[in-house]
C-alpha positions in Angstrom: -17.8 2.9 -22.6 -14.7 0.4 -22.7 -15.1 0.2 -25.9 -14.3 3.7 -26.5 -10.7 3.3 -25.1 -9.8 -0.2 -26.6 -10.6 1.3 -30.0 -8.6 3.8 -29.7 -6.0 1.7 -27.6 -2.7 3.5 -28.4 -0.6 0.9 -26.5 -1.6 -1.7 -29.0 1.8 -3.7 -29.3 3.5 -0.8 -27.9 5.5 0.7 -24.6 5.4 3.7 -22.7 8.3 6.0 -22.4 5.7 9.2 -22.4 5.6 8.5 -26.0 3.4 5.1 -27.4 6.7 3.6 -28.8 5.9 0.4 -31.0 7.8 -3.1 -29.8 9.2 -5.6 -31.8 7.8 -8.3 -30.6 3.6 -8.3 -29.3 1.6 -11.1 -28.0 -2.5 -11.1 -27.5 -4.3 -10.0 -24.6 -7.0 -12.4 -23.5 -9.9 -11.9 -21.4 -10.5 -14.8 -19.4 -14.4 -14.9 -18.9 -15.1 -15.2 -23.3 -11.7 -16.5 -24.4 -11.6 -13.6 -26.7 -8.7 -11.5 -27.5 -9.4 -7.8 -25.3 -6.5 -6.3 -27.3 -2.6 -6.6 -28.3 0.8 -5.8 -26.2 3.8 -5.0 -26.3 6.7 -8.2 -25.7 9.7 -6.2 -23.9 13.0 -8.0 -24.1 16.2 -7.2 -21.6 17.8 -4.5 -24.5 14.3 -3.0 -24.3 14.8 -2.7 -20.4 18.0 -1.4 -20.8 16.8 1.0 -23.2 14.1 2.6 -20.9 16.7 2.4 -17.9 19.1 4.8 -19.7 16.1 7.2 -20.9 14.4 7.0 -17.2 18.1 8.0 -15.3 18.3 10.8 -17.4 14.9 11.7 -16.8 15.2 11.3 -12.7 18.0 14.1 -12.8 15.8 16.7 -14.0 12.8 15.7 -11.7 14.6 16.0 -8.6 14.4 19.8 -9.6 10.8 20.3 -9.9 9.6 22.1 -7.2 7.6 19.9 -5.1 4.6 21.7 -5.3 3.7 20.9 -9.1 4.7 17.4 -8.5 2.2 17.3 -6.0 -0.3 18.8 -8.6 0.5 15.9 -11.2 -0.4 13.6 -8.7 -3.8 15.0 -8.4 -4.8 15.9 -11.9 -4.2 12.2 -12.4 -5.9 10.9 -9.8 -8.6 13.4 -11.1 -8.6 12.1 -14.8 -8.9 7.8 -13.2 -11.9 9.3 -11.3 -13.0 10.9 -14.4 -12.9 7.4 -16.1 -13.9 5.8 -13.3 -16.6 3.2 -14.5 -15.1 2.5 -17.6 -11.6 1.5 -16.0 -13.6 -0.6 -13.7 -15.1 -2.4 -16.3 -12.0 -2.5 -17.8 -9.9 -4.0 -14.7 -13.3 -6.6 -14.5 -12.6 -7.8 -18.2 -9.3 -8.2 -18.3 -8.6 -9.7 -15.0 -11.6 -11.8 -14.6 -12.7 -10.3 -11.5 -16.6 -8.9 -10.5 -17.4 -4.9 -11.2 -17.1 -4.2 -7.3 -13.7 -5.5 -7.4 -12.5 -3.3 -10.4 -14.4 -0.2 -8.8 -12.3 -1.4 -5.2 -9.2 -1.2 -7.5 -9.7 2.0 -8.9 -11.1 3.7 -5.5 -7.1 2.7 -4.1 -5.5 3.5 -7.0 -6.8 7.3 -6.8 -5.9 7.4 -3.1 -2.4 6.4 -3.7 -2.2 9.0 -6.3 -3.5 11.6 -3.3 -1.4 10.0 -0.7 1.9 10.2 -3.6 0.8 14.2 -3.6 0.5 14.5 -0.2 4.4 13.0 0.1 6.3 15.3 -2.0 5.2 18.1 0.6 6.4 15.5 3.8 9.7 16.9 5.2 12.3 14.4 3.9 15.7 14.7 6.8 16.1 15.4 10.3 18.6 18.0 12.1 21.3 15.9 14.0 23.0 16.7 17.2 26.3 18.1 16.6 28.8 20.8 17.9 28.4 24.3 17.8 30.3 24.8 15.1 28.7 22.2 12.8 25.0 21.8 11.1 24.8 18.4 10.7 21.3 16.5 9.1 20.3 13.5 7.8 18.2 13.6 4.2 16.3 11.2 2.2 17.7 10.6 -1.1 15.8 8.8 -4.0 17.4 5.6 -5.5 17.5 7.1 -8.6 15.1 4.7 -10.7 13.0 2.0 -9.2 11.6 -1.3 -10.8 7.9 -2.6 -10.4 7.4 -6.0 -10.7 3.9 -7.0 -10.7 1.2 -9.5 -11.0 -1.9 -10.0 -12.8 -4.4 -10.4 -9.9 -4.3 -7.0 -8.6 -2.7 -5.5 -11.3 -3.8 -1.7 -10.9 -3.5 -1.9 -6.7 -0.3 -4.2 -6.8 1.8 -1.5 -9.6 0.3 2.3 -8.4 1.1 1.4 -4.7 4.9 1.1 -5.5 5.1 3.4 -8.9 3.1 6.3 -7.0 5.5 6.8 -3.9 8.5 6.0 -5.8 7.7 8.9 -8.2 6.8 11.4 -5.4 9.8 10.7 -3.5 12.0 11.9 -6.5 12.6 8.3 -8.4 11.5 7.2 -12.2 10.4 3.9 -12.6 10.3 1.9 -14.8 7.4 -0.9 -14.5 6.9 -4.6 -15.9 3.2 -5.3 -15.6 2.6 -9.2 -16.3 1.4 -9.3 -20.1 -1.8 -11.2 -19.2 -2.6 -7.6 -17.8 -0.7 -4.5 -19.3 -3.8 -2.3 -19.2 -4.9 -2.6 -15.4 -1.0 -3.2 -14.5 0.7 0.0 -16.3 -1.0 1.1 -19.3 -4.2 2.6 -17.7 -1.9 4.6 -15.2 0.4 5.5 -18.3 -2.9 7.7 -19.8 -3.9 9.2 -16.8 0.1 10.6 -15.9 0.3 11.7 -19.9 -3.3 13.5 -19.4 -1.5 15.1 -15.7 1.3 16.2 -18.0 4.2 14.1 -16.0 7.3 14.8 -18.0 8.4 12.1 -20.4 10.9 9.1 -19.3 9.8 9.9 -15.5 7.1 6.3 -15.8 8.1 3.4 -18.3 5.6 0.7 -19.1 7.4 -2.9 -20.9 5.3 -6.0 -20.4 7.7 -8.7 -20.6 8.0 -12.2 -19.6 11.1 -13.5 -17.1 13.9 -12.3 -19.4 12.5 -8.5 -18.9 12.0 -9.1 -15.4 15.6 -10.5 -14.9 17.0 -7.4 -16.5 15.3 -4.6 -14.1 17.0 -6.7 -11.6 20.2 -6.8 -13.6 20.9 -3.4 -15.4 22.9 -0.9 -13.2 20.5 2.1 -13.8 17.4 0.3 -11.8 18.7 0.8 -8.3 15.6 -1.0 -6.2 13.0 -2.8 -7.5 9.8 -3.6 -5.9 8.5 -7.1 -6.7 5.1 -8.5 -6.0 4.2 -12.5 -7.1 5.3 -15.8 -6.3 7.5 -17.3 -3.6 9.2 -19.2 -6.7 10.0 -15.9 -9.0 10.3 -13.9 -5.8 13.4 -15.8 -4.8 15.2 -15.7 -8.7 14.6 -11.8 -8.1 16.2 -11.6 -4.6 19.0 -13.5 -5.7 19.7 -11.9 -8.9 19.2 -8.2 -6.8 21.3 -9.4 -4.3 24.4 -10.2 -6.6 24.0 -7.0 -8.1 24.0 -5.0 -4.9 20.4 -3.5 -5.5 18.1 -3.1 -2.5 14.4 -5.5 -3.2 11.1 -5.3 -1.9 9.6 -8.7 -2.1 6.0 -8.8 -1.3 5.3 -12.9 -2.3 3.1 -15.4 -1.4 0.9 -17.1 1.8 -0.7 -19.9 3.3 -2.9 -17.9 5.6 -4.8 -19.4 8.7 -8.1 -18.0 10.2 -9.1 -19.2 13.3 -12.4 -19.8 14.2 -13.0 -20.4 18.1 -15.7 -22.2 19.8 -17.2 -19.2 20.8 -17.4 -17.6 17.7 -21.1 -16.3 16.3 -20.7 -18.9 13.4 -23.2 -17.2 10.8 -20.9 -14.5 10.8 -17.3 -17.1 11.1 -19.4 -18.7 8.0 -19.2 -15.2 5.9 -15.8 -14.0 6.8 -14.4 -17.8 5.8 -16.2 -17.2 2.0 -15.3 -14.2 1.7 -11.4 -14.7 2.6 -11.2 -18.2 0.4 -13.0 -16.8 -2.2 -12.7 -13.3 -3.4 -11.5 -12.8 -6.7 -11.7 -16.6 -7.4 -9.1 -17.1 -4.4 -6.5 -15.3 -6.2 -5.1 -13.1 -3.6 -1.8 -13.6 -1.5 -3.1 -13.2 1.6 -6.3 -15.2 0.9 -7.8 -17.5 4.1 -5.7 -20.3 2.6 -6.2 -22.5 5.8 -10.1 -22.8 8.3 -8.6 -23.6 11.4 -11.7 -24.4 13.6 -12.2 -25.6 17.2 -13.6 -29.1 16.7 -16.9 -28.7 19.0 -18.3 -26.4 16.1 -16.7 -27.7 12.9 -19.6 -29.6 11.8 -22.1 -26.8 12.2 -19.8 -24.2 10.8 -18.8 -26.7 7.8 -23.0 -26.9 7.1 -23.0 -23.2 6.4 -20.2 -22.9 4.9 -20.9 -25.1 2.1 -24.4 -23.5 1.4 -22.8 -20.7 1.0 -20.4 -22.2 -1.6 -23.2 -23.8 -3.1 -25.4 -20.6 -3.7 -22.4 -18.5 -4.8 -23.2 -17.2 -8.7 -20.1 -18.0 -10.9 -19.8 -16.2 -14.5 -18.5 -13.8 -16.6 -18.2 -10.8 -14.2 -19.8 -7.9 -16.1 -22.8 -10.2 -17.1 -24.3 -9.1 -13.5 -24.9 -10.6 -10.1 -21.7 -12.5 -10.2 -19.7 -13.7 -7.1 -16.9 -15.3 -8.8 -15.4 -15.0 -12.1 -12.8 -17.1 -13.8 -9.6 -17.9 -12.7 -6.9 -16.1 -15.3 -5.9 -19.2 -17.5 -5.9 -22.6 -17.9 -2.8 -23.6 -16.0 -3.8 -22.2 -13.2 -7.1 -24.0 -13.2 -5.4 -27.1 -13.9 -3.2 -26.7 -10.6 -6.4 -25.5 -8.4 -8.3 -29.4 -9.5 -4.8 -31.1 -9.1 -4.6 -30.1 -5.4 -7.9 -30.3 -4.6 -7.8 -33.7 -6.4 -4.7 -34.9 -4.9 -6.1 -33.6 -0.8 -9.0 -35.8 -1.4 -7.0 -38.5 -2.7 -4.8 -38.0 0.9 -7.9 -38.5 2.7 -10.0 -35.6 2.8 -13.6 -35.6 2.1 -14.9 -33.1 -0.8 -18.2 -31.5 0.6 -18.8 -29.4 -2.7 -17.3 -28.1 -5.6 -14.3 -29.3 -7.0 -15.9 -29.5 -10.9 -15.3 -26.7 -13.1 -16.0 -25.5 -16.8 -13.9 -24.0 -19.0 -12.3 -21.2 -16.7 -14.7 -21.1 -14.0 -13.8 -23.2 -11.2 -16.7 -23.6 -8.5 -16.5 -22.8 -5.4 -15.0 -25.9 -2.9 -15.3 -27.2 0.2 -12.2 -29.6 1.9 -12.6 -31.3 5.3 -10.6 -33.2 7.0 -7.4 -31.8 5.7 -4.5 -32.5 8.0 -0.4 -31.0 7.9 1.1 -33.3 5.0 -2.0 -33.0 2.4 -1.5 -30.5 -0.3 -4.3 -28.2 0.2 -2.4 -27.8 4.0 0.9 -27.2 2.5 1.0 -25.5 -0.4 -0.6 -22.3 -1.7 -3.4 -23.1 -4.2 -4.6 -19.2 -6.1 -8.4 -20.7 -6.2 -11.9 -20.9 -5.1 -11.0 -23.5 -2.4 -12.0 -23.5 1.7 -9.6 -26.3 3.3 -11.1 -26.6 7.1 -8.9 -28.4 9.8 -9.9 -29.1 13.2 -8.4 -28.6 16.9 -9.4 -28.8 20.0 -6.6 -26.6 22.2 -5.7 -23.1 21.8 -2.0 -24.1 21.5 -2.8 -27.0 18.6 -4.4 -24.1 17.2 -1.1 -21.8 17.2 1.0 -25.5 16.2 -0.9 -25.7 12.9 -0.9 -21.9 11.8 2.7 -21.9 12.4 2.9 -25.0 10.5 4.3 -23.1 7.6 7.0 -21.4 5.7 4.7 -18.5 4.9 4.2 -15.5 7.2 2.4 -13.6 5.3 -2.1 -13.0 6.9 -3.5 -15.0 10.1 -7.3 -14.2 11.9 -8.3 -15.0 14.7 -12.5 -15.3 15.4 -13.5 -15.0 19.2 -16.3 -13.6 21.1 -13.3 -13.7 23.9 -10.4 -10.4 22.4 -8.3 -11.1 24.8 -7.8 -14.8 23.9 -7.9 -14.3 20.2 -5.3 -11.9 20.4 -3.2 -14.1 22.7 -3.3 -16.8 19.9 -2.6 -14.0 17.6 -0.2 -12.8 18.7 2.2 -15.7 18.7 1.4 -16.4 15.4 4.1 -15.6 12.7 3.0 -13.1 10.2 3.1 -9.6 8.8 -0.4 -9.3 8.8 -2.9 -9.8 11.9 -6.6 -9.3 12.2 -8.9 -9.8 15.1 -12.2 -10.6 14.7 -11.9 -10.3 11.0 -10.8 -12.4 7.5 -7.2 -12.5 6.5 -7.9 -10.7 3.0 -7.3 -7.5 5.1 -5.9 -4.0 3.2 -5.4 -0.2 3.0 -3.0 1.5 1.3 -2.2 3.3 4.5 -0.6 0.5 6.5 2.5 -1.2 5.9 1.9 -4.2 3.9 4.6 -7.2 4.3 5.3 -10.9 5.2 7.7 -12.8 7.2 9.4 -16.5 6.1 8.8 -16.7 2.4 6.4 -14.4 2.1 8.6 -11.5 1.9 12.0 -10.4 3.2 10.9 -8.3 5.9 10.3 -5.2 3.9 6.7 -3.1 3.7 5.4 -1.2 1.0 2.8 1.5 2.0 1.3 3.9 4.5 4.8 4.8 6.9 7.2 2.4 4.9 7.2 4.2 2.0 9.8 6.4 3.0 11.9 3.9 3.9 11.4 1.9 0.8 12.0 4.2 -2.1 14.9 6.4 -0.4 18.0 6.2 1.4 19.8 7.8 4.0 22.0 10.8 3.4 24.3 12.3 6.2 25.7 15.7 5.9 27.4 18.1 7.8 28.3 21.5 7.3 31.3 24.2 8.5 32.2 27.4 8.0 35.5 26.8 7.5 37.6 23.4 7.4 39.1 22.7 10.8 42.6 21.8 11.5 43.6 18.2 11.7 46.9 16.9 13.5 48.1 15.0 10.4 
């Protein structure tokens, strides 16, 4: 059924303004599993952002007027039309971003709840009645920015874009959004049909894949008044800096070096399952992905055994062949990093127990012991199939090396005993904290944000939202203008 929609693929080197417009400039879309092209996308440049900036703040002053009831209707009928299309998107999301069906169907299952939860927000009450004098009505009422950025990646391009463009929209904002060109369709374009099909008015959602001169002007022109940016600590920091100089409030959701903790008490068939599934979902490409084993050193061996049958008996392929576990990883430079840190660890001193090898974009799943503070697969985060294990023996050298880090993004802690998992817990410095669970931990109805350099402090989601995409407005109200002494 994909085909159906690539075919007629009206994006093809093109944006979005509500209209397909056609772009200068177009580069090919690759899908990673074959190597072959998937289709063809527009290259925006920073007069194309400006362009969509000026149409999309015209756009915002006329949707502050719809009544909230029929923007809470768009919402649904295109949540309605993704669920409509639901297989063929997740196919869709699987091909282009080199991730399993259940993954693109995981994708599309958020993205239709954000588009409920966005309906369910333009009918929230949005101020507060203030204490004043009798003679006064004062309130305080959220105001939109005016017209937000989205910044996003290509790992979860769909889930990473909709949670910010939805919200943003419902509380009153356009937005204008720069998916990552290795995926426009699962990062804007497929959201692009299903708000044309729900008849959003045109300018309200903009669509420009660019590369980091597009992304430096939503941070630059003075229409964009937030932007939302998920990806790197690296580009995460250019964007805070270049937001900051221009005065423009930024949500930075970046990247981790998460720790899950595996005590000696642990049931370690089921510490074995949460490890593989927290290093290697989606090929490791996930932010808060269980970056670092931390297990007590009177089970390691055993735990390490099961681990690596696991990694050993994990399928790797082309995604929508079938009973695939991992896929590839997006492109060759990223593979190329994955094998020079797992190359460099063991050159450190750590022993390879499996994996490490790869072919062509499929990188198979790895197993690092001995991995101590100081060896790259410690420090740094790698985006790949990789399970680094490092022992302890002490609740508190336990704590020492998860805080060992400039990150603060996922930790998990694994007990039989709650109350000293979450005692480790909760001195550990994160945004994100799960007991008795894996550190690749999410719902679009919690606030979702690191600490260090994994964010600045802000959340996206669930009760943040409001917060995010508004501001406050005070007013206050008299009958008549009182008399001053001046």
């Amino acid at each position: 059924m994909t085909n159906s929609i690539l075919n007629a693929a009206p994006w093809k080197g093109a944006f979005y303004n509500g209209d397909w417009v056609s772009a200068s400039a177009t580069i090919p879309v690759y899908e990673p599993a074959t190597g072959d092209i998937l289709t063809e996308t527009g290259m925006a440049g920073a007069e194309d952002i400006q362009t969509a900036a000026t149409y999309a703040a015209k756009a915002q002053r006329e949707w502050i007027k719809v009544p909230p009831r029929e923007r809470a209707a768009i919402f649904l009928k295109a949540a309605d039309y993704l669920q409509r299309h639901f297989d063929e998107f997740a196919e869709l999301i699987a091909r282009e971003t080199g991730g399993i069906i259940p993954k693109g169907q995981h994708e599309m299952r958020e993205a239709i709840l954000l588009l409920q939860l966005a309906s369910g927000m333009t009918l929230q009450p949005d101020g507060l009645t203030l204490a004043s004098t009798p003679d006064r009505m004062s309130y305080a009422r959220r105001i939109p920015h005016g017209v937000v950025g989205v910044i996003s990646p290509f790992n979860f391009p769909l889930i990473l874009s909709i949670r910010s463009i939805a919200p943003a929209l419902a509380t009153g904002n356009a937005v204008v959004t720069k998916p990552d060109p290795q995926t426009p369709l699962t990062g804007g374009y497929l959201l692009a049909l299903a708000f044309e099909d729900a008849g959003l008015p045109k300018g309200l959602y903009q669509v420009l894949p660019g590369a980091a001169e597009a992304g430096a002007a939503i941070c630059e022109v003075p229409e964009i008044g937030m932007v939302a940016f998920t990806g790197s600590t690296a580009a995460g920091r250019r964007v805070g800096e270049t937001c900051g100089r221009n005065l423009k409030k930024v949500a930075l959701e970046l990247g981790g070096k998460s720790s899950l903790i595996v005590l000696e008490d642990a049931d370690l068939d089921l510490a074995a399952s949460n490890i593989a599934w927290g290093a290697y979902m989606h090929q490791g490409q996930i932010c808060m992905a269980s970056g670092r084993i931390l297990v007590q050193e009177s089970i390691a061996a055993e735990l390490t055994a099961k681990i690596v049958e696991k990694a050993k008996h994990l399928p790797v392929g082309n995604p929508t062949s079938g009973q695939v576990a991992l896929g590839p990883l997006i492109n060759k430079n990223q593979l190329q990093k994955v094998d020079e840190i797992v190359q460099d660890t063991v050159n450190a001193g750590a022993k390879l127990e499996t994996g490490g090898q790869y072919e062509a974009l499929f990188y198979a799943p790895t197993v690092l012991t001995g991995v101590k503070p100081g060896m790259r697969s410690f420090d740094e985060e790698i985006f790949g199939p990789v399970v680094s294990i490092t022992t302890f023996n002490t609740d508190a050298e336990a704590i020492e090396l998860a805080n060992n880090t400039e990150y603060g993004l996922a930790g998990a802690v694994i007990s039989a005993n709650i109350g000293r998992a979450k005692a480790i817990g909760d001195q550990l410095h994160v945004g994100l904290m799960h007991i008795n669970d894996q550190t690749v931990n999410d719902e679009c109805i919690n606030p979702f944000g690191g600490c260090g350099i994994s964010g600045n402090g802000t959340s996206v989601c669930g009760p943040s939202d409001w917060d995010t995409y508004t501001h406050w407005q005070w007013v206050t109200v008299k009958n008549t203008p009182p008399q001053y002494p001046f």
